[in-house]
C-alpha positions in Angstrom: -119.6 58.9 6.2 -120.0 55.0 6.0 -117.3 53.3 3.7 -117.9 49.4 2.2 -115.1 47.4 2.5 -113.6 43.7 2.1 -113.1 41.5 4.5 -110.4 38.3 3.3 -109.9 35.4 4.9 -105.9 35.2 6.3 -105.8 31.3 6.2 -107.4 29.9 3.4 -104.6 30.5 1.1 -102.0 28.7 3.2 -104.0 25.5 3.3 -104.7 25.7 -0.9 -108.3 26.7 -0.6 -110.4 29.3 -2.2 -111.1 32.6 0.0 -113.6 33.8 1.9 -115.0 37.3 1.1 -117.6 39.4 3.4 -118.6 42.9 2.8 -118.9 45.0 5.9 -119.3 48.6 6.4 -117.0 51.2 8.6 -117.2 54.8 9.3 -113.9 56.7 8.2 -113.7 59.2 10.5 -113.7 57.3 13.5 -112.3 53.9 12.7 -109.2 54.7 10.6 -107.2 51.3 11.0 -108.1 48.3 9.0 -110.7 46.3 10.2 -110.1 42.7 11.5 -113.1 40.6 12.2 -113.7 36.5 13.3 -115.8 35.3 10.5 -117.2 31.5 9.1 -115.0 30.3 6.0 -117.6 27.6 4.5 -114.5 26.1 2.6 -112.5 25.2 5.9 -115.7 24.9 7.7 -115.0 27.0 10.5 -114.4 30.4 11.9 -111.3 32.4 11.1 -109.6 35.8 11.0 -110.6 38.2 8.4 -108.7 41.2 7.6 -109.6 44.5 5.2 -108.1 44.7 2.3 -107.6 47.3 -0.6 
């Protein structure tokens, strides 16, 4: 069973610029933990660390 979920952007609101959102899809039953991925923030211009949120 596939689940959409948001990916954030961790650093964008340390530096005072907007977030990043992606949407992504996991399966529940076999990835229970949060998802982390390396995605591209257009604000900061360059790749950064993504976490799942609610």
């Amino acid at each position: 069973m596939q689940e959409t979920v948001t990916l954030e952007c961790t650093e964008a609101r340390k530096e005072g610029k907007p977030v990043s959102r992606y949407l992504t899809k996991r399966n529940k039953k076999t990835v229970t933990e949060r998802i982390e991925k390396k995605k591209y923030n257009p604000h900061l211009k360059r790749h950064t660390l993504h976490k799942e949120i609610k």
